[in-house]
DOSEZA-374136 format. One line per field, with one value per residue (C-alpha): residue in one letter; x, y, z. Coordinates in steps of 0.5 Angstrom, whole numbers, padded with zeros to 4 digits. Each point is the difference from the previous one (the first is absolute). Example, Ala and Ser with C-alpha at 12.3 -4.5 7.8 and 13.67 -1.06 7.14 Angstrom:
rest: (a/s)
px: (0025/0002)
py: (-0009/0007)
pz: (0016/-0002)
This chain:
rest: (x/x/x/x/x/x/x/x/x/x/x/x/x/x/x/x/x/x/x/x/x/x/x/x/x/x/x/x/x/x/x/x/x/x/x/x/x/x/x/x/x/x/x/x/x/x/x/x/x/x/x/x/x/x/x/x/x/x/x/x/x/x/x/x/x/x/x/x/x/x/x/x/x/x/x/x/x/x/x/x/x/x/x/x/x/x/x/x/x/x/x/x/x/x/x/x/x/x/x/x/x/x/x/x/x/x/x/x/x/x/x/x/x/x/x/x/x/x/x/x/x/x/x/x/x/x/x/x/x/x/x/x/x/x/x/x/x/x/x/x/x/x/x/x/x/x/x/x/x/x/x/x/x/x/x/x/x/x/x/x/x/x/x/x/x/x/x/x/x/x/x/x/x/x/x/x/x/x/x/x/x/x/x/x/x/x/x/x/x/x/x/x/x/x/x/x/x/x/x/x/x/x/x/x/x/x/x/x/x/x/x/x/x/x/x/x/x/x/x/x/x/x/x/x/x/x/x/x/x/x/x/x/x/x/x/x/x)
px: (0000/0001/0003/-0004/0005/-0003/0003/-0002/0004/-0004/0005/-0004/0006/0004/-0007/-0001/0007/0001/-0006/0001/0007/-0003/-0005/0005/0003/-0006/-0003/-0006/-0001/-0005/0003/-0004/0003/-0001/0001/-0007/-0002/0006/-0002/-0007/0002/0002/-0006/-0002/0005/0008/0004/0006/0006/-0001/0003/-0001/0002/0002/-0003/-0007/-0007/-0004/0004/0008/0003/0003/-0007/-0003/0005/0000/-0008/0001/0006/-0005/-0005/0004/0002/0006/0001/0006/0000/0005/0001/0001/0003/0002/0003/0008/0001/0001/-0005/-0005/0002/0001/-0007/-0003/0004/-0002/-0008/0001/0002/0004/0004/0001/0002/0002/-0002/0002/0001/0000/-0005/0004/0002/-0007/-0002/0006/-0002/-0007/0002/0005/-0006/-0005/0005/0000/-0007/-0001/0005/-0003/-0007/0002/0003/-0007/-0003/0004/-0004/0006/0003/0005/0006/0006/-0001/0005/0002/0005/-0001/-0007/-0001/-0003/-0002/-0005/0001/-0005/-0005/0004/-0001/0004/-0001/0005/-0001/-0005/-0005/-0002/0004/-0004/0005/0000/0002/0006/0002/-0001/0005/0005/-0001/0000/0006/0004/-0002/0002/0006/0002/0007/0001/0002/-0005/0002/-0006/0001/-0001/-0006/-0003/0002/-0002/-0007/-0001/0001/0004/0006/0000/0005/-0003/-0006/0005/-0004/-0006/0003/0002/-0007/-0002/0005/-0002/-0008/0002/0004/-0006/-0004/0005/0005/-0002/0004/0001/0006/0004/-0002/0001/-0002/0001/0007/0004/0006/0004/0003/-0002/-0008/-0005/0000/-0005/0003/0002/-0005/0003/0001)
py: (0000/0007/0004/0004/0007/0006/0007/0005/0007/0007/0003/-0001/-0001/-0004/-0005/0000/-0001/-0006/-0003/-0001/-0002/-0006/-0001/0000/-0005/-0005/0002/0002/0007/0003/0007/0005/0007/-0001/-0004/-0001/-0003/-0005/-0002/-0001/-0004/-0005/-0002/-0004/-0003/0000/0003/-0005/0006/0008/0006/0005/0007/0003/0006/0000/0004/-0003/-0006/0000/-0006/-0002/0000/-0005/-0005/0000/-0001/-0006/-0003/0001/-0005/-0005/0001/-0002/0003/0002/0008/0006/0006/0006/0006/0007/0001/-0002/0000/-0006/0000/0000/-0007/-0003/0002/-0003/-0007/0000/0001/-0006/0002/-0005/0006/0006/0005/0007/0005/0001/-0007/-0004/-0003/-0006/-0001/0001/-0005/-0005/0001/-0002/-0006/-0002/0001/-0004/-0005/-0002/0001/-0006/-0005/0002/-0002/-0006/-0002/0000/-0003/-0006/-0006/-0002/0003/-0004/0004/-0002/0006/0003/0002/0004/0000/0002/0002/-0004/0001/-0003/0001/-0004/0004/0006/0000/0002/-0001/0003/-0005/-0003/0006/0003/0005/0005/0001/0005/-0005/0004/0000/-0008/-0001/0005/-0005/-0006/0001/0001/-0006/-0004/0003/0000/0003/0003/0008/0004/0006/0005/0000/-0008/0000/0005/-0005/-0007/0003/0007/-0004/0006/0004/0008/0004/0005/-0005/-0004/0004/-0005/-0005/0004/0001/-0007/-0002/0004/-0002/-0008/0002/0003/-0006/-0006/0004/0000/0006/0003/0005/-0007/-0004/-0008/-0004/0007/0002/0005/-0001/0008/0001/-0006/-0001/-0004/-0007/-0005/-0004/-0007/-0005/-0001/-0008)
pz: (0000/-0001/0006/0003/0002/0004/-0001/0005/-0002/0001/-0006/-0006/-0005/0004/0001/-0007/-0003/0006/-0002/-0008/0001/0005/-0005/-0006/0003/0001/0006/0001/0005/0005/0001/0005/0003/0007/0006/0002/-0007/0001/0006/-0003/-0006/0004/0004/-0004/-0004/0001/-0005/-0001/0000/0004/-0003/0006/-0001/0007/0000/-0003/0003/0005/0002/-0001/-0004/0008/0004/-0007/0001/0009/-0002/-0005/0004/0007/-0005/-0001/-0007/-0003/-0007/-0003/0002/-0003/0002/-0004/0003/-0001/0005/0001/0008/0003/0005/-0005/-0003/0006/0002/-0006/0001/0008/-0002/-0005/-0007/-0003/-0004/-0003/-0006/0002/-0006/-0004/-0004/-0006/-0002/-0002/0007/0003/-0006/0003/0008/-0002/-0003/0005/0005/-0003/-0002/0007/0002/-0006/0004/0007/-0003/-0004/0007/0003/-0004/0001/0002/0004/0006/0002/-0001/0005/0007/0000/0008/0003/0008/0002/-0008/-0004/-0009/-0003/-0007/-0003/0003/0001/0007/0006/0007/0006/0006/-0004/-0001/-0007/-0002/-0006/-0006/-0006/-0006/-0001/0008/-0002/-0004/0003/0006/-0004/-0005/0008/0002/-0006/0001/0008/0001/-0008/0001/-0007/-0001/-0002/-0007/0000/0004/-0005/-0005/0003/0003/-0003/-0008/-0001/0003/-0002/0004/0005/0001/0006/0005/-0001/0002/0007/0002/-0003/0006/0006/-0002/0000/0007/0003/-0001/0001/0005/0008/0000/-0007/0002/0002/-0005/0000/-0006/-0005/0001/-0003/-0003/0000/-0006/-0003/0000/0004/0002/0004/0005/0000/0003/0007/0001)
């Protein structure tokens, strides 16, 4: 089936000129102008990829995703922003967005970020959608990955996921003790690895700390390797 891709941005141009390119490339596009109208079309049915200015009329991109991540929906969510401080990018990132483009951008590189994020919404939905959950468990101490049914459980309570928190979490866990540097993680979960975009992985980190991590100041299973990147620890014995 055809994805399904909202577009929420209040500039008229800039909408319309992200939606033919979406178009052009096979897509088919629901553009509105401001946060409320987002919010609303996905009532009733779930678009398979979000492009969610930050600041639009009524509701801003930020509180749209906050609402849509509170309701459990889980679908690919990227932020478009204009404004270039850091704490801008982070907020989105700690309120659920999956990534981010700062205007101005190409349209060849939304165009790849698009693809790369519903490449990986496809593999999450043929994941579910296997008959067979019995994937080997992966523990490390008191925590515990289903992959099969992308779950996690800290001292056997359900911990909730975003996909993307999911897979940053997984990849660590097949690989117990391995440094990745940001740019390898980009690459690895992301599906793409763009210079100045390394800051995603950082917020992404300190989110799978907040929910894995007794203290995430003085973290156990994530640790940070300085200069090198991010490790999980080795199981202990």
């Amino acid at each position: 089936m055809t994805p399904q891709i909202l577009v929420a941005e209040d500039q008229a141009d800039i909408r319309d000129l992200i939606a033919l390119n979406l178009r052009h490339a096979g897509y088919d596009v629901t553009p509105v102008a401001d946060g409320r109208a987002a919010l609303d079309s996905q009532r009733d049915r779930t678009s398979d990829l979000l492009i969610l200015d930050l600041m639009m009329p009524g509701l801003d991109g930020l509180e749209v995703c906050k609402a849509l991540r509170a309701k459990g929906r889980a679908m690919p969510i990227l932020m478009l922003t204009a404004k270039s401080t850091e704490l801008d990018r982070v907020l989105g990132l700690e309120l659920g967005a999956d990534d981010y483009l700062t205007k101005p951008f190409s349209m060849a590189e939304l165009l790849a970020r698009v693809k790369a994020l519903l490449r990986r919404a496809d593999l999450l939905r043929v994941a579910q959608s296997q008959t067979q959950a019995a994937a080997a468990v992966l523990r490390n101490g008191e925590l515990e990955i289903l992959p099969g049914k992308r779950e996690v459980r800290m001292r056997g309570e359900l911990l909730g996921f975003t996909a993307l928190e999911f897979d940053l979490l997984l990849h660590f866990a097949q690989h117990p003790g391995h440094v990745f540097a940001r740019a390898q993680l980009l690459d690895a979960v992301w599906g793409y690895s763009h210079e100045g975009y390394e800051h995603t992985v950082t917020t992404h980190i300190n989110r799978l700390r907040a929910k894995v991590e007794a203290d995430p100041m003085q973290p156990r299973f994530i640790l940070t390797v300085r200069g090198a990147g991010y490790k999980m620890r080795d199981p202990p014995p």
